[in-house]
N, C-alpha and C positions, 0 to 999 in steps of 0.2 A: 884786343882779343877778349872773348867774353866767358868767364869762369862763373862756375857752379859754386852754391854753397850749401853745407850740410851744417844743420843745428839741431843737437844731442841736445838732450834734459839736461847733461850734468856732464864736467870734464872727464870722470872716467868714461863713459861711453863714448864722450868725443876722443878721445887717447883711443878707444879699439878700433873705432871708424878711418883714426888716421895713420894705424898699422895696418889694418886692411886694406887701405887705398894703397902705401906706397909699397907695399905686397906685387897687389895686381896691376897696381897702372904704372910703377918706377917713381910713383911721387916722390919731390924730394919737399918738405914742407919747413919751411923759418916761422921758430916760432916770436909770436908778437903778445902782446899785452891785449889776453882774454880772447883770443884766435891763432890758428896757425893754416899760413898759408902758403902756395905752391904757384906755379905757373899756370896749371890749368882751375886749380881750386881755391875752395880757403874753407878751414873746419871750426865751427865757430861752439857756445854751448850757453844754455841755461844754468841758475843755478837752483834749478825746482822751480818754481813762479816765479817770475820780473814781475807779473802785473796781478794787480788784485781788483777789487768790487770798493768802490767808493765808500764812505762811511754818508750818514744822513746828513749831517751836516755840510759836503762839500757842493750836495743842491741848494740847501739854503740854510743860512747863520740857527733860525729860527729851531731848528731839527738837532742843535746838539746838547738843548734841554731833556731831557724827557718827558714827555708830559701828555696824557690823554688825548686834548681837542690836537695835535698833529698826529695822532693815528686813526686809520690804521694807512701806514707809510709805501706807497704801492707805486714808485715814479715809472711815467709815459716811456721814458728815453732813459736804462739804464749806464753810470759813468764808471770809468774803471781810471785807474792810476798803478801809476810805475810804486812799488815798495821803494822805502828810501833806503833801505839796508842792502840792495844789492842795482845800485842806479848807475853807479860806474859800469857794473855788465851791462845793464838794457841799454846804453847809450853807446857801447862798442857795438851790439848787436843789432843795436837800431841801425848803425852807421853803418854795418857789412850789406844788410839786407835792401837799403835803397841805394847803393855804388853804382853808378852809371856800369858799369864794368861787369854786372852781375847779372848774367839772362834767367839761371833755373835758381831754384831755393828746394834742395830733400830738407823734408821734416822729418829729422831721425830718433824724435821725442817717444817717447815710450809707448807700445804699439798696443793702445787702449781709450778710453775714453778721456781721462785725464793728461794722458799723456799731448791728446788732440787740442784740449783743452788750453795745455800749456801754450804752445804753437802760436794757436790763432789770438789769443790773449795779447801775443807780443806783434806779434802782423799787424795786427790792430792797432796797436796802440801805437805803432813805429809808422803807420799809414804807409802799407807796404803796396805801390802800385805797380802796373803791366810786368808782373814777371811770372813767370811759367814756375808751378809748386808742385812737385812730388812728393808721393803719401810713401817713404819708408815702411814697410810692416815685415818684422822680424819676428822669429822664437829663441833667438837665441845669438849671444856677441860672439860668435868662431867668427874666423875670415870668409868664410865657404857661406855661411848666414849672411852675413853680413853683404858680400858682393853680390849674393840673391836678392836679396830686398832691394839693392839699390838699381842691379839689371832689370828686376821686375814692378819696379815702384810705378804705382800708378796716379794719375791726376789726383790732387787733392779732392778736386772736388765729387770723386768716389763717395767720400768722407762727409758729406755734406749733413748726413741726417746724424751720425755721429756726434758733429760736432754741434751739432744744434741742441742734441740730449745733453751734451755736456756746458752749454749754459743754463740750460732749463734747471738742471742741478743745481747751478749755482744760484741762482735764481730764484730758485725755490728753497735752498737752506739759509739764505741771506733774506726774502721774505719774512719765514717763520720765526727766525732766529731772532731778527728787530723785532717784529711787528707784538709777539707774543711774549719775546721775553720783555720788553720795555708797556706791556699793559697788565700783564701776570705780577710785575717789579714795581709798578705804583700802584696798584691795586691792595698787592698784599705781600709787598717786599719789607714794610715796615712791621708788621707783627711778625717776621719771621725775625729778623732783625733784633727787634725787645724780647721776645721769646728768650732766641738762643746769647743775651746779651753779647752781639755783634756790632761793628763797627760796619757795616752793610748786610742789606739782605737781597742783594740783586737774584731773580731767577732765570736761571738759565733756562734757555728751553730750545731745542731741535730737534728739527725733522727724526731722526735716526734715534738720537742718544736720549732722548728722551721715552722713547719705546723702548732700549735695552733698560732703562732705567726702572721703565716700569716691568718688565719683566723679572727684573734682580729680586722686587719688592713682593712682587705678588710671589715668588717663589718661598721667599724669606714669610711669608705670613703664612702661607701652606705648612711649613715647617714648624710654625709656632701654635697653631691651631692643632697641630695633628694628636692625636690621641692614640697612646700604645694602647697595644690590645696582647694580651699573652693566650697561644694556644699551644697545644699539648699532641706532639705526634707517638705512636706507637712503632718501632724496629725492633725488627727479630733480626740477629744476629744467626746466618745462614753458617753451618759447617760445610765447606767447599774443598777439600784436599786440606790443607797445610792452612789455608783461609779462613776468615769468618768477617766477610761482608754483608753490609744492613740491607736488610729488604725494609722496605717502606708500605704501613698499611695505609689503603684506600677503604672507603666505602662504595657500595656496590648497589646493585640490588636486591640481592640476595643475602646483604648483610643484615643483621638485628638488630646497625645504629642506621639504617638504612632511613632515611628524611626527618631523624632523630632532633629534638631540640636543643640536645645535648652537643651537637658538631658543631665546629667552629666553621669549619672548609672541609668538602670532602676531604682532605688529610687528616685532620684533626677533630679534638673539640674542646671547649672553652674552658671545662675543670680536668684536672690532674685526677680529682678523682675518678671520673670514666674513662680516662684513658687505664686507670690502673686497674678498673673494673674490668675492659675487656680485654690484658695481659692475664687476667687471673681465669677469664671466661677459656682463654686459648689453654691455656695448662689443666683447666680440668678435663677440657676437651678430648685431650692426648696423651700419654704416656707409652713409651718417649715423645716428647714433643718435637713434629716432623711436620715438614709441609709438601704435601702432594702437586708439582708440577701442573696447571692446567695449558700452558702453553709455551713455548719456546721459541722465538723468534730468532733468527739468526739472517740478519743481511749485510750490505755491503752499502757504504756512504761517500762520497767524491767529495771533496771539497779543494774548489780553483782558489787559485791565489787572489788576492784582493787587486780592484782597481786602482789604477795608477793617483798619484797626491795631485789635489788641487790644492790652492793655498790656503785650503781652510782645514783639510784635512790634518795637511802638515802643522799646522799651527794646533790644533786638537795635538796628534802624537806627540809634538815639541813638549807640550804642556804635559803631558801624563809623563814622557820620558825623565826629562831634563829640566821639567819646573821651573821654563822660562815664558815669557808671557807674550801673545800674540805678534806684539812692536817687535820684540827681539826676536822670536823669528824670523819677521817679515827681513829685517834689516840682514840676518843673516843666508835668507835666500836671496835675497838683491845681492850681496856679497859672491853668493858664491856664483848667479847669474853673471855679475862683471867679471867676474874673472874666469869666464866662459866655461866653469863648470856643469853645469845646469843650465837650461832653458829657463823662459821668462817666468818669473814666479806670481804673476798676478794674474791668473787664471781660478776658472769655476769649472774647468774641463779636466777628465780623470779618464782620458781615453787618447789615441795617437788618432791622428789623421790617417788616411790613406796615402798621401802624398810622404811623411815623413815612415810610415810602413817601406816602401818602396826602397828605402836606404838606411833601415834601423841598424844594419849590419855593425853601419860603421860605424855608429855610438858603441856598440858592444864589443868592436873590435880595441876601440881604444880604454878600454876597461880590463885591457888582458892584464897590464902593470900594476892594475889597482892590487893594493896588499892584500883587502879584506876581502877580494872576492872576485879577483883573477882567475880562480880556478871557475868560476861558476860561467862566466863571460868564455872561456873558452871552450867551454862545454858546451856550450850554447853554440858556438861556430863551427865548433868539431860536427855535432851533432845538426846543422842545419835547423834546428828548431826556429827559426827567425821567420822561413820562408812562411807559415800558414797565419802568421799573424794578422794578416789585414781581414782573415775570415772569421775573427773571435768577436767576443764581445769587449776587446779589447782598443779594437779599432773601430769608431764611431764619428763619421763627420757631421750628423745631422746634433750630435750633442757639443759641438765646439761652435762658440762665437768668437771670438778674438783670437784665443790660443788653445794648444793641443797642453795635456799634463804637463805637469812638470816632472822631466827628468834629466839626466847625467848627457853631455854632451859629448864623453869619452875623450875630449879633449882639455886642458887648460893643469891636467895634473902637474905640473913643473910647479904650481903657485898652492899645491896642495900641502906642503910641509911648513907654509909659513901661515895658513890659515890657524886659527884658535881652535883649541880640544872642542868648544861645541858645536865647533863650525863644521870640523869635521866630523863628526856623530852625526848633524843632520846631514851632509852630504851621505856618510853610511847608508840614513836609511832610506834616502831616496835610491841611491843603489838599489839595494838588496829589493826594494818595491819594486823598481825598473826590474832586472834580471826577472824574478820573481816567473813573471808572464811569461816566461821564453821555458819553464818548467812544468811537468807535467800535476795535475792533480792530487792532494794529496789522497791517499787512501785508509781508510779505516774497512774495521769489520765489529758489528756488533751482535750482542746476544742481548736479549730484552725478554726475564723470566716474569711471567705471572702466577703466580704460589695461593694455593688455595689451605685453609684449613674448614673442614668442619664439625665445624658446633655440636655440644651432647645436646644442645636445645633447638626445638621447633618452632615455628611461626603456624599456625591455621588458615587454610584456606578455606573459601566458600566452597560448601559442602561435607565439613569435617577432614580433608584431608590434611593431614601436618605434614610440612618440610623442613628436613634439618638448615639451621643457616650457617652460611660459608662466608667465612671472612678472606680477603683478598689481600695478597702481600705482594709489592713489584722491587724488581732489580733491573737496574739496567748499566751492560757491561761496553766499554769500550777502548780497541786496540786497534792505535797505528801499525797496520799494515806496509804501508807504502809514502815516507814522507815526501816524497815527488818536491813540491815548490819549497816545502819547509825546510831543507837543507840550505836555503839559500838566507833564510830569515832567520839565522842565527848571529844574533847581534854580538859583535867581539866587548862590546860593551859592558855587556848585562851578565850579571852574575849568574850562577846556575838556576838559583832557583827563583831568578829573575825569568827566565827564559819560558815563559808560558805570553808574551807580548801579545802575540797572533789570535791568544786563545786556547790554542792546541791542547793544554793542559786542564782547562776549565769546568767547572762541575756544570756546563750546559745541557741541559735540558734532563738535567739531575744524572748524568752518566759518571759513571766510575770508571775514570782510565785505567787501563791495568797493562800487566805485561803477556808476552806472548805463551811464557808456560805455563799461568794461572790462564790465560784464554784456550787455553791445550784441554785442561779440567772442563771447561766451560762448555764446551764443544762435545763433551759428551754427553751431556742434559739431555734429555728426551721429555716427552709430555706421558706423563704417568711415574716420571721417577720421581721419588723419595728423598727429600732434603732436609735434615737434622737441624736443631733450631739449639745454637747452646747457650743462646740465653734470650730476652727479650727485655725492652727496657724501654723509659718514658724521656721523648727529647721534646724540653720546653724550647720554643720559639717566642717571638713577641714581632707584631708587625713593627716596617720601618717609613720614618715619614719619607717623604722624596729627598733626593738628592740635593745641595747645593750647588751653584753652577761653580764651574772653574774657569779659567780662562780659555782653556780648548773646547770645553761644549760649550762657552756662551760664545765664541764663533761659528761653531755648526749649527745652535740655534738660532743666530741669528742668520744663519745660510739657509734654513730651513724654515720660515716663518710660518708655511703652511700648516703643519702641526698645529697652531692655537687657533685657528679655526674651524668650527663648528658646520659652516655650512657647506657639504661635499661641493657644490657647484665651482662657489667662490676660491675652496681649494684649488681645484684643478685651474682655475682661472688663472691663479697669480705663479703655480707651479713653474719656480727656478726663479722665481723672481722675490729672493729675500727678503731682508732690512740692512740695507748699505749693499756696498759690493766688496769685491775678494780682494780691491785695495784700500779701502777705506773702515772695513771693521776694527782691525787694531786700533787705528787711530782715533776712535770711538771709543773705547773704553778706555784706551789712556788718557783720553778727554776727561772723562769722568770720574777716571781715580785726581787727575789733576786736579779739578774741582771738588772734591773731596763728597760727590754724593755718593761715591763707591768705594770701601775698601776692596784691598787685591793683597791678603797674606801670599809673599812671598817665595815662600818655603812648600806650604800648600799649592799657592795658585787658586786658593779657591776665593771666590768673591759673595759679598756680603754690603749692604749700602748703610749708610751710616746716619744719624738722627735728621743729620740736612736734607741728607738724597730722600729721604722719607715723606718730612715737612711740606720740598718738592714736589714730589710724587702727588703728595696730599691738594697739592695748590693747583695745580694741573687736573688732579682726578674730578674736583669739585667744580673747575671753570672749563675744560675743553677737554673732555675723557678721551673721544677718540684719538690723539695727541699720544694716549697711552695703547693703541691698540696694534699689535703686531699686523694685523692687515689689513688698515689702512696704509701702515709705513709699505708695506710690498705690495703694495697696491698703484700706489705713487710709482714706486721703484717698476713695476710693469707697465706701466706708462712711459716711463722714459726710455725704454726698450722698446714701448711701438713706435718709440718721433725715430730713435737710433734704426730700428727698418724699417722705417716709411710706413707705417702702418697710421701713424696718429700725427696729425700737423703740430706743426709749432703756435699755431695761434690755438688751436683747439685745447692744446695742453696750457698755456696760459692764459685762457679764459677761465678753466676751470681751476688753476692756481689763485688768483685774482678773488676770482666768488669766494673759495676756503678761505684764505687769510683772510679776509675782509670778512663775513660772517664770522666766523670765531670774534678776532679782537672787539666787534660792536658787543657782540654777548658779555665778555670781561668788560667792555667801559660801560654796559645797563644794568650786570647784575652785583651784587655784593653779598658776598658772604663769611663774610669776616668771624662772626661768632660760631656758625659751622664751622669754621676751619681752626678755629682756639681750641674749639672742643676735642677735635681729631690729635689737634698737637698733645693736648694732654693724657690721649687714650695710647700717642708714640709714646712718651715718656718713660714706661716704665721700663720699656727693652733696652734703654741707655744709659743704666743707674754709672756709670762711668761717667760719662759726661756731665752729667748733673755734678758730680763733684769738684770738676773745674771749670768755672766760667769764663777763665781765661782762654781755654786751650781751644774752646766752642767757637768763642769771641773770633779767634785764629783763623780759625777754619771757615765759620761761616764768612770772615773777608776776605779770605784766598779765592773759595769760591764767586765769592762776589766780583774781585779784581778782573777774576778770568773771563767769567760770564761776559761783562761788560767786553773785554776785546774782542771775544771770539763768539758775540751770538749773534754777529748781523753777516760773518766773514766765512765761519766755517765748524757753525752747528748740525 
């Protein structure tokens, strides 16, 4: 009798596949050593990779030197090998999948490029023949998921151009990874080395992590170049009822600092003393000092609740909430994904399908028990709000590749009280973002005054006429109306005066939130009315340099690369197509904090690179700059998206893989410039007066760095 076999990435997903089978088919399954099997079946699992990329050596003895005349290293016929840490698995799996016994194989590996990866890795290498493979593609481990993907699994070789992208990836990070880091490392591994007195000075260098790299650096020099600038605003403290809110002066045209040398920014200007000149000008101006109304604005604002989390989003809020770092995230949405809380969490997609529209009901249904926000889920049922969702901007299939958001499966809460406090805060806030959409707009109403005074003094115009000038003072007021979705975005978490998350609370676009009896007052302003000024006063400012990255926006930026590009064309070119993808980012900067070219405070979250990552940076900028450039890496990464839909062959893309590494490394083994780069180390120096005083601790670091480089730059840079 001929039985079926399903092979899961890892034994928890093989464990929901093999409740789900004996669910709906009565399987009764004996378990075995590293499979369990049944009369009709047998459910077998990975444990993340069986097989890897050769190392250079295993082509020939000659390659496990390092040394110049064997690069640049580009073999005909790529070799792969079983890890020996996990050969007991690949040899049961090897043995299930070629059983005389065994006519189909489901691929129930994670339903993405990597996960495709995994699969045929071990097919391969097990020389798996005539058997008929099914492409499993799930969103999510419930049984109801689960028996859909395996009813509706289509031929692997659907998959074909998928999985073709997913060795060109490897392929190409294994490439760069040798070929640059082992000519970048004899070149000018040794001066990094006596520099930092180090026990190595090996350079890492890859595809991805070297362009976050360089972005960490060029941020950080932004920051240290920046030059504060102090300017000087002028507020009049407005008498409003019971109130005395600031209005903010502007310059205008009709003002007397009007194209003034004196201004710093129409708000301001650069000395204290003209701002206090023209407090003194407005007071002789008037008595009582009052500002005459010229206009009154009074409208009304909507604001829809946000799109649904992809996993970079989430990994950004994780980070700003919970001040945990992209990894932990990731591993906590895999978490709560196995324990079929949530949908698949390695998604770029922030919208639901059509297809999963059609039956969102029942996710929302099984959220009625949820504590934090049962009430909201039933409100949502009661009220039908579900049905008009496939017509929002909520539901989008032409913006899904793999998967739809990630959100709440309504199911799996039984395993919800043994999850960990972070675990369950971020299941919270996928909640409340899920629900969120099923609620109406939130609503505001605001007033926006423009306040005139003028002037005892004239300006002349051509002809002898003079006009008094008028100086211009604004406010702008605003009050929640109608919290419509924000009822639902109230985290049990967060403290009260936490609770501005969403924004709601924010001084955007300089508006004063207020309450609805001082917007009562407000509401009676008219243009021409008279508003009392009971004092006026000078607020210094001082410009600020940019931000540093933390670990949730150096995931959206690296989701976002098109930002550092300058030329609109090439933007829209590579649009959606980052640096790394929405599984592989974390694992990139954890890379990098491992090698110590990045710090990652903790507490903060925010990151900063450290005298090595610098050195690096510097070694790379002077022998192969575009290396450093965000759009070259997404430029790559859209390429491997046109072999993945057929848009771009597989030889095409490694023709032009081929010419890159090969050009570069000839460059590093013709040019030297080793005294340029002494120079550069000495112009780092001074931002690391810490380091200088231990050269032990240097020593440490630059051969951790080194250790790791060496394993991980030809395998999974």
């Amino acid at each position: 009798m001929s039985k079926s076999v399903y092979i899961a990435e890892k034994p928890s997903v093989a464990q929901a596949f093999g409740a789900a089978l004996e669910h709906a088919d009565n399987e009764k399954y004996r378990k075995a050593d590293g499979y369990w099997e049944s009369d009709n079946s047998i459910i077998t699992w990975c444990v993340g990779h069986l097989v890897t990329m050769s190392y250079p050596e295993v082509y020939d003895e000659k390659y496990k030197k390092w040394q110049m005349d064997t690069l640049p290293f580009i073999p005909e016929e790529f070799k792969y090998e079983v890890i020996p840490s996990v050969r007991k698995q690949f040899n049961i799996v090897s043995g299930i999948l070629n059983r005389a016994d065994v006519d189909t194989i489901y691929i129930c590996t994670d339903s993405g490029r990597e996960g495709e990866y995994i699969y045929r890795l071990v097919d391969r290498q097990a020389g798996v023949k005539d058997k008929t493979r099914k492409r499993v593609w799930i969103d999510s481990q419930t049984e109801e998921e689960i028996i859909r993907g395996i009813r509706e699994a289509k031929d692997d070789s659907a998959y074909d151009n998928l999985g073709s992208a997913a060795y060109l990836r490897a392929k190409e990070d294994y490439l760069m990874g040798i070929n640059f880091s082992r000519a970048l490392t004899l070149r000018y591994g040794y001066n990094i080395k006596t520099y930092l007195g180090a026990d190595k000075g090996v350079v890492s260098v890859g595809r991805v992590m070297t362009c976050v790299l360089g972005i960490v650096v060029d941020r950080e020099r932004e920051i240290r170049n920046f030059v504060k600038t102090s300017f000087y605003k002028v507020n009049a403290a407005l008498a409003i009822g019971d109130r005395n809110p600031d209005a903010e002066w502007k310059v205008q045209p009709e003002s007397k600092y009007d194209q003034s040398p004196a201004l710093y920014s129409e708000k301001g200007f650069k000395k204290k003393e003209d701002a206090d000149a023209l407090i003194e000008l407005c007071k002789q101006s008037a008595d009582p000092l009052e500002l005459t109304v010229a206009k009154a604005e009074k409208k009304k604002e909507t604001k829809n609740a946000p799109l649904l989390y992809n996993l970079a989003e989430l990994q950004n809020d994780c980070s700003r909430f919970f001040k945990i770092n992209p990894d932990e995230t990731l591993a906590v949405a895999q978490e709560l994904y196995e324990k079929k809380l949530t949908t698949y969490p390695r998604t770029d997609a922030r919208v639901l399908s059509s297809a999963i529209c059609k039956v969102i009901d029942k996710n929302i249904s099984g959220l009625t028990n949820y504590p934090q926000a049962g009430v909201y889920a039933k409100s949502i049922l009661q009220h039908e709000s579900y049905k008009g969702i496939a017509k929002t901007r909520y539901c989008d299939d032409k913006a899904i590749t793999d998967h739809y958001a990630i959100i709440p499966t309504g199911q799996g809460l039984s395993a919800f009280s043994g999850c960990s406090a972070t675990t369950q805060k971020v299941y919270e806030i996928i909640v409340r973002r899920f629900l969120a959409i099923f609620f109406p707009a939130a609503q505001y109403q605001k007033v926006a005054l423009d306040l005139e005074l003028q002037l005892s003094q004239s300006k002349e115009l051509p002809g002898g006429e003079s006009v008094p000038y008028k100086e211009h003072f604004y406010s702008n007021f605003k009050v929640l109306s109608s919290k419509g979705y924000l009822h639902v975005m109230d985290y049990s978490f967060f403290k009260k005066k936490e609770k501005d998350s969403e924004g709601e609370n924010s001084a955007e676009n300089e508006e004063q939130m207020t309450d609805e009896a001082f917007f009562e007052e407000l509401q009676k302003i008219r243009k021409g009315s008279k508003i009392p000024v009971s004092g006026m006063s000078v607020k210094e400012g001082e410009t600020a340099p940019p931000k540093r990255y933390n670990s949730g926006t150096m995931i959206l930026t690296m989701e976002n690369a098109g930002q550092f590009i300058e030329d609109e064309e090439l933007r829209s070119q590579i649009k959606g197509s980052g640096i790394g993808t929405s599984a592989t980012r974390a694992g990139i900067l954890t890379k990098l904090f491992a090698i110590k070219y990045l710090n990652l405070n903790k507490k903060t979250q925010i990151i900063t690179p450290t005298q090595l990552g610098e050195m690096v940076y510097e070694t790379v900028a002077i022998s192969m700059k575009p290396m450093l450039n965000p759009a070259l890496t997404a430029s790559w990464e859209k390429g491997l998206t046109g072999v993945a839909e057929g848009a771009i062959s597989e030889k095409e893309y490694m023709d032009k893989l081929d010419d890159f590494v090969s050009r570069r490394t000839n460059q590093v083994k013709e040019n030297n410039y080793k005294n340029q780069l002494m120079q550069r180390f000495r112009t780092i120096d001074q931002y690391y007066p810490e380091a200088k005083k231990s050269s032990g601790s240097k020593a440490s670091g630059a051969k951790g760095s080194g250790d790791k480089a060496k394993t991980s730059s030809g395998k999974n840079s």
